[in-house]
C-alpha positions in Angstrom: -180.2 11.7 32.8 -180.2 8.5 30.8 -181.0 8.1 27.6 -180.5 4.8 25.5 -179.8 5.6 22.2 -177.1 8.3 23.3 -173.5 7.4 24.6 -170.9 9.1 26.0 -167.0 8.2 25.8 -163.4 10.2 26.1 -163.1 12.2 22.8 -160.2 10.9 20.7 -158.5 12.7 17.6 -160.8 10.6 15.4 -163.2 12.9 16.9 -161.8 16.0 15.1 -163.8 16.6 12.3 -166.8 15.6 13.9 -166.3 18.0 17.3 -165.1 20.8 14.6 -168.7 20.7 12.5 -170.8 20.8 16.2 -168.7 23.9 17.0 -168.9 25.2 13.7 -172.6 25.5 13.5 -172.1 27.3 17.5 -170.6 29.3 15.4 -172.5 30.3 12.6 -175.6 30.5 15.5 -173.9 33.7 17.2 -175.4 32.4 20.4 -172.7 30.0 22.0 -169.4 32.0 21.5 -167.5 34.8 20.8 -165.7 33.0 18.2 -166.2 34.1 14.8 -163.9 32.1 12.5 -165.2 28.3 11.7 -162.3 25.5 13.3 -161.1 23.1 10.8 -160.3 19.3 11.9 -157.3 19.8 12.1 -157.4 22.9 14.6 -159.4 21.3 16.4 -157.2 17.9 16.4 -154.5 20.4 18.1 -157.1 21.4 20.9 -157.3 18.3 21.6 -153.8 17.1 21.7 -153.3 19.8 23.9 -156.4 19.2 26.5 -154.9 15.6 26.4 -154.4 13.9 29.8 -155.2 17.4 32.0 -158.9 18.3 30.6 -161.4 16.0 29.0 -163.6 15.9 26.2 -166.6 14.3 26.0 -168.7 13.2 23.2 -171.8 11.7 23.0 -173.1 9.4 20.1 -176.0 8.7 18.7 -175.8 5.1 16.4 -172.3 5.4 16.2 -172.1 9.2 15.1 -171.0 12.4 17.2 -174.1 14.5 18.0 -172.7 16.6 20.6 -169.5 17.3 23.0 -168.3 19.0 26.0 -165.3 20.7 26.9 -162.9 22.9 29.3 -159.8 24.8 29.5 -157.5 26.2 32.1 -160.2 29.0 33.9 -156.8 31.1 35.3 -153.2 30.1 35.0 -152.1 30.7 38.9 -151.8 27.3 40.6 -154.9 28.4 42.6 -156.8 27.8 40.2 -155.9 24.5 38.8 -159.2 22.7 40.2 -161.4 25.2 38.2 -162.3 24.8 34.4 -164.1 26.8 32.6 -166.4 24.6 29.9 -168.5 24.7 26.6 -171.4 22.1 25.6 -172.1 22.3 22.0 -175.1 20.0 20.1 -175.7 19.5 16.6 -178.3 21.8 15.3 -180.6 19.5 14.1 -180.0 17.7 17.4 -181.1 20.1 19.8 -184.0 19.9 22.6 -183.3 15.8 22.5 -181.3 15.1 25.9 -177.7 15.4 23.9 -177.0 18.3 25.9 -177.7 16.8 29.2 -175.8 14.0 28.6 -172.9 15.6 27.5 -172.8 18.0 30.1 -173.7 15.1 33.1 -170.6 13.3 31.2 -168.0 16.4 31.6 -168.9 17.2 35.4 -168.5 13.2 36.5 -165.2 13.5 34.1 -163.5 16.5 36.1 -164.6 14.9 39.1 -163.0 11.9 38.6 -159.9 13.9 37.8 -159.9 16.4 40.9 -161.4 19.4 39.5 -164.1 21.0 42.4 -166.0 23.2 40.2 -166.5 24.0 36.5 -168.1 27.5 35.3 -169.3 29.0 31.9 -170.3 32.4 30.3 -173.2 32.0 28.4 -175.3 34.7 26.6 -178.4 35.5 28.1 -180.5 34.8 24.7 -179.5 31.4 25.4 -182.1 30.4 27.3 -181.5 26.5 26.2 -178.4 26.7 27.6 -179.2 28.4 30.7 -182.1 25.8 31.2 -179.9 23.1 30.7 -177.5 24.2 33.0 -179.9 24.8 35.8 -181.3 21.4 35.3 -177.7 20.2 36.0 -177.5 21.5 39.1 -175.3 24.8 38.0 -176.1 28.2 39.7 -176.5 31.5 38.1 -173.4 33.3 39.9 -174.6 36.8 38.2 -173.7 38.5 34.9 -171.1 40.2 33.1 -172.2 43.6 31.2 -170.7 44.3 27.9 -168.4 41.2 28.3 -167.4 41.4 24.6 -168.4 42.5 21.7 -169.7 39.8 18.6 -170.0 41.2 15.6 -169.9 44.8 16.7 -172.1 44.4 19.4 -171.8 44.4 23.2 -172.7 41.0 24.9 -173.6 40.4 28.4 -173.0 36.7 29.6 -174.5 35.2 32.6 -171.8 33.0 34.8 -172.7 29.7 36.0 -171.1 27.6 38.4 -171.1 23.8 40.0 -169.1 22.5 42.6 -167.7 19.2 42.1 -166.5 16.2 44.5 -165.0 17.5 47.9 -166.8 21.0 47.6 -169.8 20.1 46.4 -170.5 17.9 49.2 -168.7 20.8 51.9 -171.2 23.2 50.5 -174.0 20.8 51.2 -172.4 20.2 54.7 -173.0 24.3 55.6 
């Protein structure tokens, strides 16, 4: 999905303060994470030296300012698994509903298939129906759901797993 007045480039550690307020108001929300404490730059300047060269971030600007961002981690640490990464897409909240999302998210996949990955996955709470919609829009499949995943705030969450195939199996799946 293109849209004009949004780019996309390789986060940078400039980018920390910026990528630490998006995630802070996931946060706050209670409907992206599990996480409960807000990220300050410079944690999040850390993350990002340590995704550095093995997992990208993307974020996407509107007029020169950092709406939104993607990003993934290590999904299991056995050498199996080193082509899977499990990601997160957070948008300002004020933002939402215009296309950030989408772009952010098309960004990451063509990122991690240009470095090798074949598939990225997420966990995200059912409520999130914005999420889920995005996702399914960009070609990701509901792989099923995990009951009482974790608790936030005292209370049990389910999350719903998606999955895309990237590069080499994406196009073998299509093959069958």
């Amino acid at each position: 999905m293109s849209n004009p007045a949004l780019t996309t480039r390789q986060a940078t550690g400039d980018d920390a303060a910026a990528i630490a307020a998006l995630y802070n108001d996931g946060i706050a929300d209670r409907v992206a994470t599990f996480e409960t404490e807000p990220r300050t730059a410079e944690q999040v300047a850390a993350i990002l030296a340590e995704k550095d060269g093995t997992y990208p971030v993307v974020v996407v600007e509107r007029d020169g300012a950092v709406v939104g961002f993607a990003w993934a981690g290590a999904y299991r640490s056995r050498p199996c698994y080193d082509g899977i990464a499990e990601h997160s897409v957070y948008v300002g909240r004020n933002q939402r509903g215009s296309g950030i999302g989408r772009v952010a998210l098309d960004a990451l996949c063509a990122a991690y298939e240009e470095a090798g990955f074949w598939k990225l996955l997420s966990r995200i709470f059912p409520e999130n129906q914005a999420s889920l919609a995005l996702h399914e829009r960009a070609g990701f499949r509901v792989v099923g759901t995990y009951y009482h995943h974790a608790k936030l705030d005292g209370v049990w969450r389910d999350t719903v797993i998606v999955e895309k195939l990237l590069g080499e199996a994406a196009r073998e799946q299509q093959g069958r």
